[in-house]
N, C-alpha and C positions, 0 to 999 in steps of 0.2 A: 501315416499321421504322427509316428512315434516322433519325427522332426519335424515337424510343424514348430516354428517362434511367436509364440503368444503375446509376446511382448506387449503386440497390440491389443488386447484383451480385454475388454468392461464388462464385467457380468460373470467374472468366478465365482466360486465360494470358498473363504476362508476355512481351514483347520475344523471351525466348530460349528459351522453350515452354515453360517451368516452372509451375506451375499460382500463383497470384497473388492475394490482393484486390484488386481494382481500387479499393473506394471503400468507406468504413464507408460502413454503412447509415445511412440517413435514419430519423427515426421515422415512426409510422402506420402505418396496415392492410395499407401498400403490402407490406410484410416476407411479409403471406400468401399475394401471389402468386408460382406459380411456374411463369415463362418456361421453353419446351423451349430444350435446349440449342443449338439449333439458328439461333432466334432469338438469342440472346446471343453467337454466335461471330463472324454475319453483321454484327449491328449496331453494329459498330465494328470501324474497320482494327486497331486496336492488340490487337485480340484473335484468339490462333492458330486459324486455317481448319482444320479439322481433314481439311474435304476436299480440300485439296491432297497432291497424292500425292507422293513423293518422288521426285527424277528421278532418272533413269539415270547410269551410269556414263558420265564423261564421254569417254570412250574407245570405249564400244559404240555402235552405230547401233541407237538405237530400234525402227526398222524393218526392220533386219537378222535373217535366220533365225538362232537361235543353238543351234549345235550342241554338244552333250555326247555322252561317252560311252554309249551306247544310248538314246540319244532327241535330237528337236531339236524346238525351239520355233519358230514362225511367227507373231508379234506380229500382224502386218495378216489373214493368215488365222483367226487363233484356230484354230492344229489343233498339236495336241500327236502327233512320230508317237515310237513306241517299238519300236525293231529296224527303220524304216524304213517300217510301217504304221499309220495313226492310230487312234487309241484314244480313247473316250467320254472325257469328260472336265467336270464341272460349268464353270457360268464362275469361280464363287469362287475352286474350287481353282484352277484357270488363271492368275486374278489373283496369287491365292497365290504359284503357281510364274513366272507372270512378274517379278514381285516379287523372287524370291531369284534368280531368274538371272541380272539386270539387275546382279547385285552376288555374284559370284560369286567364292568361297572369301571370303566376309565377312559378316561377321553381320548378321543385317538386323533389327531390333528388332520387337516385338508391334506396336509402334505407328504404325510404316512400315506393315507389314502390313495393319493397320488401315484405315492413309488409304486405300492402294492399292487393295487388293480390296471394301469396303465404303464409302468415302467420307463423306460427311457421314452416315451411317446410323449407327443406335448399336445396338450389339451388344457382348453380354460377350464378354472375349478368348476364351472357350472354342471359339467357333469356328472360330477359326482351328486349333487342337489338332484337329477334326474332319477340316477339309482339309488338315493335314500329312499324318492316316492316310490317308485317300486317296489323298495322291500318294505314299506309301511303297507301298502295295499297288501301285502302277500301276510303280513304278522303283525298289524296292526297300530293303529295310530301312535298308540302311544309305546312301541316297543325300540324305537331309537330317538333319544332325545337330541335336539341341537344344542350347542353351545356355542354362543355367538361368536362371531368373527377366531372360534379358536377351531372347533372340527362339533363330533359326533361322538356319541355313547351309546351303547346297547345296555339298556336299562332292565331287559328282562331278566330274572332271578334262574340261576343256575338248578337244575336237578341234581339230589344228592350224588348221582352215581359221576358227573363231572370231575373230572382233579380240579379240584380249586386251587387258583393261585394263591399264592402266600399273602395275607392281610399285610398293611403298611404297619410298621408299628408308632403304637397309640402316643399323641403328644405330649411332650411332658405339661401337667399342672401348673402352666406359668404363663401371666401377662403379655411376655416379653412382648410377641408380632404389635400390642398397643403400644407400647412405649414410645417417645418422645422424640426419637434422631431420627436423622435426616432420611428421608425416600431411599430408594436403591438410586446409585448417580447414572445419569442416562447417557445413551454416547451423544457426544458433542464433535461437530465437524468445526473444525476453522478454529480453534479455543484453547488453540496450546497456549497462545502469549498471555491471552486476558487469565489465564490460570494461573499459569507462574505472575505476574505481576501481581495478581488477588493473593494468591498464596504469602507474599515477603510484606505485604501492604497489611496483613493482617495478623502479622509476627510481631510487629514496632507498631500500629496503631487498636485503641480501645473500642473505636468504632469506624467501621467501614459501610457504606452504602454502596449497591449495587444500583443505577439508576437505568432509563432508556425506553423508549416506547414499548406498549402492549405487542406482546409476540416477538422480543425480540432476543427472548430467550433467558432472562434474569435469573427465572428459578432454577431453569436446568443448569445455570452457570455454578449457580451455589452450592446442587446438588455434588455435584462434582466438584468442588472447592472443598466443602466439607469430608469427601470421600479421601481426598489428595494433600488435607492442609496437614501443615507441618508438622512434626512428630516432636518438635520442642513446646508445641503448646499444650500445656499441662491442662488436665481435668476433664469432664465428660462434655457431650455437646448434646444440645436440646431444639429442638426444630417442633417450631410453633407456627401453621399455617394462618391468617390472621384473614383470607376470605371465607371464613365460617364463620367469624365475628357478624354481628349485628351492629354494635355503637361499640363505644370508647369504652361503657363500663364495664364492661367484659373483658375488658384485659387484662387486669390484673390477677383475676381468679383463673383463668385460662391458663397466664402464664405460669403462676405457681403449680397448678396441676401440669401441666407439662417439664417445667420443673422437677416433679416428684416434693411441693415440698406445701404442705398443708397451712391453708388460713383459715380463720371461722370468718363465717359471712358477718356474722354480729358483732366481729370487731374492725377495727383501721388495717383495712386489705392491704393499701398502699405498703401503711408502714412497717408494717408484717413482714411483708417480702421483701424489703429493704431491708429491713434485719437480716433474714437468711441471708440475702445474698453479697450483706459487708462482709461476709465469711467464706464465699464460695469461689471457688476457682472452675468455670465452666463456658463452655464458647455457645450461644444464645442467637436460633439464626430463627429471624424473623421476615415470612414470606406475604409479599402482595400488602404493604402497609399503609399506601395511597390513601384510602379512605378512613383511617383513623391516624392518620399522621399526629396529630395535635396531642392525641392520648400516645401514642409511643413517642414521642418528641418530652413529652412530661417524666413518662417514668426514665425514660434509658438518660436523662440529664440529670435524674437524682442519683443514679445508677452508676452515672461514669463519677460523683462525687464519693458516694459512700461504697461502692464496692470494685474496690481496683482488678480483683480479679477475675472479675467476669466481663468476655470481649462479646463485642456484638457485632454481627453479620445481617443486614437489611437489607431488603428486595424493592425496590418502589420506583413510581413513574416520576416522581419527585423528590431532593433532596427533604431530608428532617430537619436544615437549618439549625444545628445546636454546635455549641462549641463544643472542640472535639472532633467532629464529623469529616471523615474522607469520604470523596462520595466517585466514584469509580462509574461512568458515563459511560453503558456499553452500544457500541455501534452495531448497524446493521451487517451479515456478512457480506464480503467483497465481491463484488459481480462483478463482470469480467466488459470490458468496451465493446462497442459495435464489431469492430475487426477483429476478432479473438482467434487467435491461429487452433485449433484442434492440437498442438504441441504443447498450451500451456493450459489446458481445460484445468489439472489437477490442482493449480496454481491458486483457482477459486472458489473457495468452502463452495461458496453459494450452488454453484455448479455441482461442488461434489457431492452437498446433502442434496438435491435435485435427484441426483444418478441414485444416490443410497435408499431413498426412500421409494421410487418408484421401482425399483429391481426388487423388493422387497414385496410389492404386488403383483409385478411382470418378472421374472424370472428371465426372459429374454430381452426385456429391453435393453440397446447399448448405445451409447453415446461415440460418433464418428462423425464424419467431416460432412456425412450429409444432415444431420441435425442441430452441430454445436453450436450453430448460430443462433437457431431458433430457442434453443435453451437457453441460452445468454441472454436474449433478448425478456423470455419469463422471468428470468430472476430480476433484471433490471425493472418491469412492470411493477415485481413483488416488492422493491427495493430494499432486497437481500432477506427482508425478515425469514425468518425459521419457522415460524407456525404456518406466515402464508404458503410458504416453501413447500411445506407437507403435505397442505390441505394439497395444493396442488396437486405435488405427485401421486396424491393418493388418487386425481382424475387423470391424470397422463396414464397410468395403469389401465386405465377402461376407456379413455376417450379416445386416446394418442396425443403426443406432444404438438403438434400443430392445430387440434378441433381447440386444446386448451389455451394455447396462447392467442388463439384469434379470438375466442369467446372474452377474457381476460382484455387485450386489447379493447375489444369493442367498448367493454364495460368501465374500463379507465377515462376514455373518451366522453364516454356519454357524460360522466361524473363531472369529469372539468368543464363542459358546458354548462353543467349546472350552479355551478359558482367554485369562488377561487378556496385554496384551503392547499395544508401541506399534504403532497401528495404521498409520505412515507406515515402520515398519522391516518390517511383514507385508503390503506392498501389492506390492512389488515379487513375492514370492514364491507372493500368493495371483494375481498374473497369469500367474507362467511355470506355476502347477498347471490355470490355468483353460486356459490356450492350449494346453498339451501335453494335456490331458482332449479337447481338438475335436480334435486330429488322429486322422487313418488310422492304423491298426496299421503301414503301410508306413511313413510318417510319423514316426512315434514312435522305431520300432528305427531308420531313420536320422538321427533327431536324438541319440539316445542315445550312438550309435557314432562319430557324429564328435567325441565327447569328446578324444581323445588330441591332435587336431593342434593346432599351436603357430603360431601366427605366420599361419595360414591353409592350404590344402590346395587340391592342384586335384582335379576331378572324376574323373580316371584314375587315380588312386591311392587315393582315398576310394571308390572302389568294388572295391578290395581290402579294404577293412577293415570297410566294411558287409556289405557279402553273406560274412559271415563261413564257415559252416558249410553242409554238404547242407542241413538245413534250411529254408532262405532260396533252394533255386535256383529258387522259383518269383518270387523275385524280378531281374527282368531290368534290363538296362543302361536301357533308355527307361522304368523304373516308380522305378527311383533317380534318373534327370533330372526325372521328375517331380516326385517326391516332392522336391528337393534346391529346385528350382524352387518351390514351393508354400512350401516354410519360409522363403525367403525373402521370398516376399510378404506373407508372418505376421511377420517382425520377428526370427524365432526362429535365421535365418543370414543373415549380410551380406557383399555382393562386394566386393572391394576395389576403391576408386575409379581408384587407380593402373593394376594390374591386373586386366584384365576377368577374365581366367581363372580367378581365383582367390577363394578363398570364405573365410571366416573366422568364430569365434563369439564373443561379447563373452565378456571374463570373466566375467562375473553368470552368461549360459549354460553356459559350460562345467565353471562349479561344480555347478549345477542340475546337467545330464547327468552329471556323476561321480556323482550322490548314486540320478540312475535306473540307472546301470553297477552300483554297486553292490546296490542293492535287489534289481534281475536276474539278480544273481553272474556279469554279464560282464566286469567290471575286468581279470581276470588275461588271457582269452582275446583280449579289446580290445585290451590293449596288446601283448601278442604278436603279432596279428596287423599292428597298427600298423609295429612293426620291422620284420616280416617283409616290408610290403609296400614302405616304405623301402629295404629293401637290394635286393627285385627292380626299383625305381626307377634305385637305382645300380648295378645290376650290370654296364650296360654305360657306367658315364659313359667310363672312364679309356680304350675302345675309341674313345668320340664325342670325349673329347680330341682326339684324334689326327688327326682330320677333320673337325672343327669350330675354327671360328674364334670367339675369346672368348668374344665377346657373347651369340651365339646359347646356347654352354656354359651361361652361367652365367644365363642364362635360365632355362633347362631345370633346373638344378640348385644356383646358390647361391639361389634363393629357397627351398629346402627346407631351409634350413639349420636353423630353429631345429626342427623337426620333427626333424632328425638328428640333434642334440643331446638331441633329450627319447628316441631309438628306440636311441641310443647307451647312455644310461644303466638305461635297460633293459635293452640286451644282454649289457651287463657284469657285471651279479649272472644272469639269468634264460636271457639266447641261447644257441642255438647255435653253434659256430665258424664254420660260413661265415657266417653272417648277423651274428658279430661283426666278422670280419674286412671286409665290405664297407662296414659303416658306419664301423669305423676308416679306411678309405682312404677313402673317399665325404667323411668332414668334414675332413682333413687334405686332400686336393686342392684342395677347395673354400678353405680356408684360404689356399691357396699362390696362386689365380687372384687370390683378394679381396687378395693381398699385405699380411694380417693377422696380428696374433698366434695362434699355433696350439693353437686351442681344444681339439682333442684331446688335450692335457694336460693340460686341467682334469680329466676322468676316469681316475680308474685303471683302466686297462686291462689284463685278469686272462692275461698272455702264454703263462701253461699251457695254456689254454683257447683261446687263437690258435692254437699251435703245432699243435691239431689241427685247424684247417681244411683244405680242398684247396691243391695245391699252388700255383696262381696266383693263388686268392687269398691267400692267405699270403704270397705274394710282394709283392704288389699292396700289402698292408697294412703287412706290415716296411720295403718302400720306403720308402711316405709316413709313417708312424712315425717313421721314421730321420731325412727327410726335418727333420720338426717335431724332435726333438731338438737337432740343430742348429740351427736356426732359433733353440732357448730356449738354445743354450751347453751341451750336454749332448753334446759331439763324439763322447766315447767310444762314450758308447752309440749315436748315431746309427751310427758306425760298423760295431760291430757288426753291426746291425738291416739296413744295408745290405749286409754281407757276408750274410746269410742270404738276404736278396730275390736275391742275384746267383747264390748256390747254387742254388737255387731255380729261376731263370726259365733258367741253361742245363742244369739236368736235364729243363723243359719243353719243351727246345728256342724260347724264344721269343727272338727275336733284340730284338726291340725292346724286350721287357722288359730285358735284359742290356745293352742300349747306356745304359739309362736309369739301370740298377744301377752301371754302370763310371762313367761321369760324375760320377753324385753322389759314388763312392768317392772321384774323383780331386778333385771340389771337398771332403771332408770332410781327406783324407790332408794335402792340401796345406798345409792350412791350420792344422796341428798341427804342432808341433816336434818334431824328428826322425822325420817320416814324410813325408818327399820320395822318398823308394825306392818306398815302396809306390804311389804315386802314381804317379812313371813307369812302373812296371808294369805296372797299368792303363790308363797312356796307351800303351804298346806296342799290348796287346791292343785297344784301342779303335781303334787305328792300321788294326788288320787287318777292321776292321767294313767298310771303301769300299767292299765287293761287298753290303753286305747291302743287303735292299729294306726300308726305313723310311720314315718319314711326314716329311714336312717339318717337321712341330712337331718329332717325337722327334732328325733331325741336327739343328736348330737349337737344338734345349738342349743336347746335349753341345758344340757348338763354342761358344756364348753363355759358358758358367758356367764350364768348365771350362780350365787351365792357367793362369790369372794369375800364376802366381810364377813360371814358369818357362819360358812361352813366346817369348821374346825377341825370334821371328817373327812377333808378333802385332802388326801396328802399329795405330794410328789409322785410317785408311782402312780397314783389315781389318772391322773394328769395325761403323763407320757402315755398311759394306754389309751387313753382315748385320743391324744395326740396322732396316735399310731392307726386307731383305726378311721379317723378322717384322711390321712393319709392314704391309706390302703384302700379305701374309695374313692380318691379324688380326688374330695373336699379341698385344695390347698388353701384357700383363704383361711378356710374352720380350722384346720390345722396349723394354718400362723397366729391364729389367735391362742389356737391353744399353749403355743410356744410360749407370747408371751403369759401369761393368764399359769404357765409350771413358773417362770422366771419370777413371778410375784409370788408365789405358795412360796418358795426357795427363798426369798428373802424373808417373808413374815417366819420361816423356820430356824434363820438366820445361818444358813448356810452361803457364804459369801463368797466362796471359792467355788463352790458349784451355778451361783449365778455367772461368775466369771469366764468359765470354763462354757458355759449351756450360751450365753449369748455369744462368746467368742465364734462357737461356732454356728448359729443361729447367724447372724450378721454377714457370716461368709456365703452361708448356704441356701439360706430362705430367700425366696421375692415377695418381700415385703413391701408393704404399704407406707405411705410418709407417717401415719401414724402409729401401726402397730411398730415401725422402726423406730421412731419416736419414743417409745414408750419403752421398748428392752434398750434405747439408749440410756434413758434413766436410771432401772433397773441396775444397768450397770456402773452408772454415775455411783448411785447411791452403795452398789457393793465395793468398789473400789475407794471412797471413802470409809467406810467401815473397816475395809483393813489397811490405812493407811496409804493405800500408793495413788495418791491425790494428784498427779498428775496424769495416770490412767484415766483419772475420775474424769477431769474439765476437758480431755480430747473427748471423752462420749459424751459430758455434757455439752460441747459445741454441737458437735455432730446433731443432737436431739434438737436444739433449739431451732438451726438450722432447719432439721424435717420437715418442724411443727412448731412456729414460737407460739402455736398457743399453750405450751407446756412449759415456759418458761416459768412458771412458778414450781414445779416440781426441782425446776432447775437451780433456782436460788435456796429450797429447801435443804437440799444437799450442799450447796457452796457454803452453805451457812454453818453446816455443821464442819466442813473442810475448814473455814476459818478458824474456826477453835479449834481444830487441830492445831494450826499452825499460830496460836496465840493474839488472832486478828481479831480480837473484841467487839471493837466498833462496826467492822463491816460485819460481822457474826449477826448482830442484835439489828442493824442496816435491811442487811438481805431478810432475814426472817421477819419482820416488820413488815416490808414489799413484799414477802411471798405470802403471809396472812392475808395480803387486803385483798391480794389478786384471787386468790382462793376462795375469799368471803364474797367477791364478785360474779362468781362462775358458781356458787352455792355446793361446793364439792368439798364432799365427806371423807376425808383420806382414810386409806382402808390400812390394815394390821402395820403393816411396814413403813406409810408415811405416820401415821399415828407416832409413832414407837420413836420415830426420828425424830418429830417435833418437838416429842416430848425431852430426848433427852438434850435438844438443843437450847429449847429453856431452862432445866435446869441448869446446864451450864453457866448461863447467862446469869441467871438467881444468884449462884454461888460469886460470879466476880463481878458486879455491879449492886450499885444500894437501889434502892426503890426508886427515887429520885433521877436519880441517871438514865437507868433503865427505860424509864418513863420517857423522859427526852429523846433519846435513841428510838423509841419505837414509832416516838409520832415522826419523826423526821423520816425513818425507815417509810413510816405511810404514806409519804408524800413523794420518796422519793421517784425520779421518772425511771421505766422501766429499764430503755436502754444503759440509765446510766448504773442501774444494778447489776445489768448484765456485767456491764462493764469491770464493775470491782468483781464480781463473781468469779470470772472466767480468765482475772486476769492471775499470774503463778504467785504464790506465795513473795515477800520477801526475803522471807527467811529461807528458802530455798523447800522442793518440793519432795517429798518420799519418794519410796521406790515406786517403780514402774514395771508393768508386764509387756511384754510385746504386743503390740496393737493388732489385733484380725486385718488384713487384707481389706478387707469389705468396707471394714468399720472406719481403716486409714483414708480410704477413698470417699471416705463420705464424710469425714471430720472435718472441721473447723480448722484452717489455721491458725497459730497461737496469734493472739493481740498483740502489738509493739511492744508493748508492755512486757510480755511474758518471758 
């Protein structure tokens, strides 16, 4: 065999076990033979042994007895005992179970399994499903768990005397896996040219559309555009999926939180973001925008006028019509004509993602001169689309190539009797009728049901919402793994690459399934169950706060976000109070970890209907309510909403609700003009909390947030250590607040070199939030004007305004006092004029350090203008529009600018370009 020429070969595997061509075919008769797989794996190194078994954990002893809770394993013996007596045991399953023990609390895939227990033998995976029930009846139902479409876990807990493997080490403290860019890019067959052409098309124009029928692959185009686009285009990229959306009014807050860059819901969203982004330099790719064309057609025309540096990449069934707009028309892949030689198979995608995706279920299937026809002909049925393509070969795996092209035939025929229509807009949809026709009744009602989730669902929670009703209890947890598992190997649900845990349906599906929801008249009971089972998801986060450290948090529960968003807007016309109230606090927390703008203000939330929930959660939800109000500039009312939580959690008796309630009072009180009484109040009462028993997160937000105006005992040192010890737990949100919260002591101390110095590298190192970055931008606005080097100052002044313009008034405070640096009078008295009124709008009490500045910017003013002048200047400054304060603000002296520090890394990447002006 060592001379065997493979040449002719379909169905290798690549370097890193991916299934491969090795070599187009050669012509001639040779195409009719066909080698067992066996021969082809052996007869060349570069192709993967299938019967290499995967080794062990490198921590276990191979040979080592390994003991579990009621049973233990004997590798060299082969004796399985259970309760400490041995028990029959086939050898497969044995393999089976030696296989997942060897890798224990970790998943071990079908195809490990595979090598291990079976070896170079070829066997359908269903075997293996035969020796798991075996070893469940031998150690119990629940001692190996499935994981859909990926393998099995052996869930039982190790006995001490085991060598344990080495633990993973723990995540770092940081949002990042949320963040905003693009998917992982997926392989793409056939896509070399529309790559490069997309790629040069999006160097020299501001906006590009990707256009073309559903399924015909847009997203995955762009994913992989974005992964490949060119290293001349300057600035970050932001990937905002727009089928999570509801209507139009949701995209501007969407965008900006994707973005990274904060607006308050209480003010002009629009032109909010229009401001950040006449400064930003960033490529902006917007997926599935069909159904709100009209609202992304609005912004991205105001878009391509006021902010030249930011490109935009669009996905949609239809152009946007705006001037400006390349709209890149992608076609179906190429299918190959009736007479297709077996010579030129490689010739057409359509064929070759055919072959790729079905070898990826069959391991032996190969494409030769006894079938190229009949494959040609499927792809020409599908014509060419890629989703249909998959769904496909995910049944040529199970059915064989010819049960699916006659079935497929049949069903294209039947349709065009039906009436006329284009047949490449009716392929996609006679394949999701033909594929949902082959499944199981189990099958179906779970493909149906997972209509509602957004963004993707884990399997603990999507078996709330399928097994809906008595009806269904003869449907079990291992007959939904199966079934969840089985759709996926059909194409009909996909796991996220990122996360394993987690399952997801294309949009194309999840329209299909609304249209079986409703056919069934399950829509209304669906989505009620949906919320309902969201809220019992969250019912204990704000408990796991409190003893959980970030990451793991927001693990468990900011990836449910867009799902709480779609269970939210439910609950608010349809819910009930508790199950309103938990998802109001459930996305408002989540908001607070992510250190975002607080999305629970996009929905009006109906507070008659809160007010009768139970009494902790009412609590729980008026908090973080209150919480977000503030957040948007709405103090009064957060006020409020926090006095009700505080009534509330000490009628409950909950201490750690009420520490959590008094805090935020005293960061709300403070921070308004004349309500410094009430505030110490609260800090009295907060004073007497030392005896109570509370969670280290819950003292460490009260002493973090709370007293800035007025604690005078609070120095620097004070700060950093508590800095250090939210750190040292976790905490990293509580710890970037603490950051900035030392960066403010540090200036009311008026060390301004050490602000300098502490956000330089704060800016580089932290994952901060659009606001807390926001805020140590100022910070260091306002220190680099105090010592002079006023062009330090306006690159972090841009940068802030940009994060957050609702902080443009802190920003004009500081440009005001830079103007009199530089002897600019008129705009001095200009800006501070506009930054009063904005101030006086937002009811905010400037604390040690704005005080101090205000102050000494008036006097300035006192000293070189008469009262009369003065006067003029300030009413015109009140009128003046904000943009155009910016504008004098930010723009450089002309007298020329002081010194300058080297800008942080961080800070450069996030700044403002200078104005024409400057």
């Amino acid at each position: 065999m060592a001379g065997l020429d493979l040449g002719w070969v379909w169905g290798a595997w690549d370097g890193a076990g991916r299934p491969g061509i090795v070599a187009q075919p050669p012509p001639g008769p040779g195409l009719g033979l066909r080698k067992s797989w066996r021969c082809q794996r052996t007869a060349c190194p570069r192709i993967r042994r299938l019967a290499d078994a995967p080794l062990p954990h490198p921590c276990v002893d191979p040979m080592a007895v390994l003991r579990f809770q009621g049973f233990d394993i004997d590798p060299v013996a082969r004796v399985l005992r259970v309760g400490g007596y041995p028990v029959e045991i086939g050898s497969r399953a044995f393999d089976v179970l030696l296989a997942l023990a060897r890798q224990p609390e970790q998943v071990v895939s079908k195809r490990q399994i595979l090598d291990s227990a079976w070896g170079a033998l070829m066997v359908e995976e269903n075997n293996i499903s035969v020796q798991i029930s075996t070893l469940r009846k031998l150690l119990g139902a629940q001692a190996i768990a499935t994981v859909p479409a990926i393998g099995y876990r052996l869930s039982v807990p190790r006995r001490d005397d085991t060598p344990a493997a080495a633990p993973p080490a723990p995540p770092a403290p940081s949002s990042a896996a949320l963040a905003p860019t693009a998917p992982q890019a997926p392989r793409l067959v056939g896509r070399e040219a529309d790559l490069t052409a997309l790629t040069g098309w999006l160097a020299q124009s501001p906006l590009v559309s990707i256009t073309g029928t559903g399924g015909v692959g847009k997203t995955a185009l762009a994913q992989a555009l974005v992964a490949r686009r060119s290293a001349t285009l300057a600035g970050d990229v932001c990937w905002l999926e727009l089928d999570l959306l509801r209507n139009g009014d949701e995209l501007v807050p969407r965008l900006a939180a994707a973005l990274q860059i904060e607006i308050l819901a209480c003010a002009d969203g629009r032109e909010a973001l229009l401001q950040a982004l006449s400064q930003a330099q960033v490529l902006v790719v917007m997926d599935n925008c069909e159904h709100l064309s009209a609202a992304v057609a609005e912004i991205v025309s105001a878009a391509l006028a006021r902010a030249p540096g930011v490109r935009w990449l669009l996905t949609s069934r239809t152009p946007l019509h705006v001037a400006g707009e390349r709209v890149y028309r992608l076609d179906p892949l190429a299918t190959p004509g009736p007479g297709v030689s077996p010579d030129h198979v490689a010739e057409y995608p359509a064929l070759q993602l055919l072959w790729q995706r079905t070898v990826e279920g069959d391991r032996r299937f190969l494409l030769d001169a006894s079938n190229v026809k009949v494959a040609a002909e499927l792809c020409q049925q599908l014509d060419g689309l890629p989703l249909a393509i998959e769904m496909a070969a995910a049944r040529v795996a199970s059915l064989g190539l010819v049960v699916v092209h006659a079935q497929l035939r049949q069903r294209r025929l039947l349709s065009r009797r039906q009436g006329p229509g284009a047949a490449r807009h009716q392929s996609l949809r006679q394949t999701y009728d033909w594929s949902y026709e082959l499944l199981t009744p189990t099958e179906r009602l779970v493909f149906r049901r997972l209509q509602p989730f957004v963004g993707g669902f884990r399997v603990e929670v999507a078996c709330q919402v399928v097994c809906l009703d008595a009806a269904d209890a003869t449907l079990g947890e291992w007959d939904l793994l199966d079934a969840l598992g089985a759709l996926v190997d059909k194409s009909l649900v996909h796991r996220h690459r990122e996360q394993g845990d987690r399952f997801y349906l294309l949009e194309s599906a999840r329209d299909y399934a609304a249209e079986l929801l409703e056919r069934q008249g399950e829509t209304a009971a669906i989505q009620r169950s949906h919320a309902q089972a969201l809220a019992r998801w969250f019912e204990d986060a704000n408990e796991q706060l409190d003893h959980l450290a970030d990451a793991p948090w927001m693990d468990r529960y900011a990836t449910e976000r867009a799902n709480l968003r779609q269970a939210l807007a439910w609950a608010c016309e349809h819910g009930e109070p508790d199950t309103l109230a938990v998802l109001v606090a459930g996305l408002a927390q989540v908001d607070t970890l992510l250190q975002t703008a607080p999305e629970v203000l996009q929905t009006p939330v109906p507070m008659d209907r809160l007010a009768l929930a139970g009494q902790r959660r009412r609590a729980w939800a008026c908090l973080e309510l209150g919480r977000a109000h503030h957040e948007d500039g709405r103090r009064q009312v957060g006020t409020e909403l926090t006095r009700r939580a505080l009534d509330d959690y000490r009628a409950a008796g909950d201490q750690a609700g009420e520490y959590r309630a008094l805090a935020q009072l005293i960061r709300l009180c403070e921070a308004q003009p004349g309500r410094l009484g009430e505030a110490l109040e609260a800090w009295a009462r907060l004073r007497e909390s030392e005896s109570w028993e509370l969670s280290a997160r819950v003292r460490l937000w009260g002493e973090i947030t709370s007293g800035l105006f007025y604690r005078s005992d609070r120095k620097a040192a004070q700060l950093q250590a508590l800095q250090q010890r939210a750190a040292d737990a976790g905490f990293a949100m509580l710890a970037s607040t603490c950051r900035v919260r030392l960066s403010d002591r540090l200036l009311v101390e008026g060390q301004y070199e050490a602000v300098l110095e502490a956000t330089d590298h704060d800016l580089e190192s932290w994952d901060l939030g659009p606001r807390l970055r926001s805020l140590m931008l100022c910070n260091r606005a306002l220190a680099g004007v105090r010592l002079g080097r006023l062009e330090l100052a306006r690159q972090a002044a841009r940068a802030a305004v940009r994060a957050s313009p609702g902080v443009a008034f802190l920003v004009l405070e500081s440009m005001a006092l830079a103007a009199t640096r530089e002897a600019r009078w008129d705009d001095a008295a200009l800006l501070a004029a506009c930054a009063a009124r904005l101030r006086h709008e937002r009811a905010l009490q400037p604390d040690p350090a704005e005080a101090a500045l205000i102050e000494d910017v008036q006097a300035a003013l006192v000293q070189q203008f008469d009262a009369g002048s003065l006067a003029e200047l300030r009413r015109q400054g009140e009128a003046l529009p904000l943009q155009a304060a910016l504008a004098r603000a930010l723009s450089a002296s002309p007298l020329g600018a002081g010194p300058t520090r080297a800008q942080p890394a961080r800070a450069a990447a996030a700044a403002m370009p200078a104005d024409p002006a400057s």
